[in-house]
Each structure stands twice: as structure tokens, then as C-alpha cells.
C-alpha positions as CSV (number, residue, x, y, z in Angstrom):
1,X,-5.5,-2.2,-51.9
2,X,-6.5,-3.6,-48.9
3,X,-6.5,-7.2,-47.7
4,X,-10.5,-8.6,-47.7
5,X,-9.5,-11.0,-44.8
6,X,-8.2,-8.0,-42.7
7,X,-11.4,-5.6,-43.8
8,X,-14.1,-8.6,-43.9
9,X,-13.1,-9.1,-40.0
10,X,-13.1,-5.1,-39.3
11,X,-15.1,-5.2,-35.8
12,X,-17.1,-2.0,-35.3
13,X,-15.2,0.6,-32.3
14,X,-17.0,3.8,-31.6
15,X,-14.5,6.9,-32.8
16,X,-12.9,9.1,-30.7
17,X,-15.4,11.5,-30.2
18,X,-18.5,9.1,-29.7
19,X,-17.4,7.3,-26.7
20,X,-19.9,8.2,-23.7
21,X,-19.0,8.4,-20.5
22,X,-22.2,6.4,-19.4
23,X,-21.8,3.7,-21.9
24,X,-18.0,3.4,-20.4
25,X,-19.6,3.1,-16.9
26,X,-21.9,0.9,-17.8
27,X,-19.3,-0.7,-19.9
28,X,-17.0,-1.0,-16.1
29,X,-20.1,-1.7,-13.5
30,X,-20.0,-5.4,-14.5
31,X,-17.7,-7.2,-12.4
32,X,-16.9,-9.9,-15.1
33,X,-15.8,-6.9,-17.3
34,X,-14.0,-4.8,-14.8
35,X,-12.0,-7.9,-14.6
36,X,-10.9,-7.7,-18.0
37,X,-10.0,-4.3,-18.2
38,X,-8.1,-5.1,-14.8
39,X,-6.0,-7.6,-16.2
40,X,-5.6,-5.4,-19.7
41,X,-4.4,-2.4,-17.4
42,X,-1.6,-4.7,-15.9
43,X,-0.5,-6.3,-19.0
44,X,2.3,-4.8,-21.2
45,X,0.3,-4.6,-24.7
46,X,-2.7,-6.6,-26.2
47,X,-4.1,-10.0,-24.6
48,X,-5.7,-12.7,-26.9
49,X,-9.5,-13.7,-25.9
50,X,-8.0,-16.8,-24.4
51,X,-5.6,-15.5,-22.1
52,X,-8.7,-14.7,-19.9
53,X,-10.4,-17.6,-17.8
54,X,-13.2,-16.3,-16.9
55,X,-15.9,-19.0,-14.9
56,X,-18.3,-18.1,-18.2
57,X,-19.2,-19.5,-20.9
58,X,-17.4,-18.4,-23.8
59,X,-20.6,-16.8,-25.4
60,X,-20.9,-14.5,-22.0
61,X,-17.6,-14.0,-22.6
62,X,-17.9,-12.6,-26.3
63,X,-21.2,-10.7,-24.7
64,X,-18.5,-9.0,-22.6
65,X,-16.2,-8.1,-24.4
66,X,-18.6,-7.0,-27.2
67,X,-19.7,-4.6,-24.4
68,X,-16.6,-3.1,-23.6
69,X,-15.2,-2.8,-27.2
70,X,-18.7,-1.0,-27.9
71,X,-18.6,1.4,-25.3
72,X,-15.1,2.9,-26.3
73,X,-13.3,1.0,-23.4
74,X,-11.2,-1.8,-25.6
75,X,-10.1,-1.9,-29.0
76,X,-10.6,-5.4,-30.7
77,X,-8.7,-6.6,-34.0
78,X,-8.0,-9.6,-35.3
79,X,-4.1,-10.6,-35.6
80,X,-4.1,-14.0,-38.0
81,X,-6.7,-16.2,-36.1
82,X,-6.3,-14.5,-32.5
83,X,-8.9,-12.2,-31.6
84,X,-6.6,-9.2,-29.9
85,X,-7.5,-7.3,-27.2
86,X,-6.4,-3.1,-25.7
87,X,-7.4,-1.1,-23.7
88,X,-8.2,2.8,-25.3
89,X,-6.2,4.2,-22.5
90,X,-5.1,7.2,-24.2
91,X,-8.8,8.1,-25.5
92,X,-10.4,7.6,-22.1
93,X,-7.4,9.4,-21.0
94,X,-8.4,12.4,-23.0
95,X,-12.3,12.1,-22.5
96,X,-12.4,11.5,-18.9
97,X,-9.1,12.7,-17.6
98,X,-8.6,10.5,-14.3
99,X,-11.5,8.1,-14.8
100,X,-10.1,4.9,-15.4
101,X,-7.0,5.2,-13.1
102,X,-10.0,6.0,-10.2
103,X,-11.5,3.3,-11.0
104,X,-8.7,0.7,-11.6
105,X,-7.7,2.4,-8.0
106,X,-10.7,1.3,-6.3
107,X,-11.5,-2.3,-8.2
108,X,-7.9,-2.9,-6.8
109,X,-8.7,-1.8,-3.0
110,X,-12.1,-3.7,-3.3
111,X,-10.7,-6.9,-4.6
112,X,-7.7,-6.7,-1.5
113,X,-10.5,-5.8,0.9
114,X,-12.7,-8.4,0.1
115,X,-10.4,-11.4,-0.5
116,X,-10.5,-14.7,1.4
């Protein structure tokens, strides 16, 4: 039987097959999100929600990553009170073959072309 803490703290993802490659665009045209997935594309495994520091406040920060766990782009679950954050590599991987490494490409050459 499962736990009601784990399935009372479920957050909604969209399956497989219902991620949309303009929600995911959408999802990645912020630049407060691309930032996110930037820095979940670098790291190892999940992040918490308070490994980012974003210059938000932290309700614009749920707003994002609501977004981006909405349109298919992260997967959100709850590991004791930390709120745990992945990328769906492997399902955008499959959808859109080449998408997210394009654009994780060009944030990258962006960001070193218009830094200080």
C-alpha cells in the first residue's frame, strides 16, 4: 500500500506521449527557465529548489518551475521535505531527437557572447 505522504504530494507531469513540442518551447523561451534547465543539464542528477538563486522571488520561482515541470521539460518529486528537481532528458531525447542539446548549444554561446 502506498505511503499517503508520498501520493498526497504526487505533483502532476504530463506522460510520455503528451509532452508538446510547443509547450517545451515555450517552456525554454524564458530566460529565467532556460537558466534552470542550464544548470540541471550540467549537474550530475536531481537539484533541490534551493540550489538555484535566482534574482526572483520565490513565488516566480515556483511559477517557473511549475512551467517547465508542466511542459514535459523537468520532472518534480518530493524527496523527505526537498522539493527535487530532473531534467526528462531521455523523453525529450526521444520526442525531439536533437532539440535540447541545440538549444543547451546555443543558450551556452549566447551567454559567452554576451557576457561582461
Amino acid at each position: 500500500m502506498p505511503s499517503p505522504a508520498v501520493s498526497s504530494r504526487a505533483l502532476p507531469h504530463p506522460e510520455h506521449d503528451e509532452i508538446r513540442l510547443e509547450d517545451v518551447l515555450h517552456a525554454l523561451s524564458e530566460p529565467m527557465r532556460l537558466r534552470i534547465v542550464r544548470e540541471l543539464a550540467a549537474a550530475s542528477g536531481e537539484l533541490s529548489c534551493s540550489h538555484f538563486d535566482l534574482p526572483v522571488t520565490k513565488s516566480t520561482t515556483t511559477h517557473h518551475f511549475r512551467v517547465l515541470r508542466e511542459s514535459g521539460v523537468i520532472r518534480q518529486v518530493y524527496r523527505g521535505t526537498a522539493k527535487m528537481n530532473g531534467l526528462r532528458r531521455d523523453d525529450l531525447e526521444e520526442l525531439f531527437p536533437g532539440l535540447l542539446d541545440a538549444l543547451l548549444d546555443a543558450a551556452g554561446r549566447q551567454a559567452g557572447r554576451l557576457a561582461p
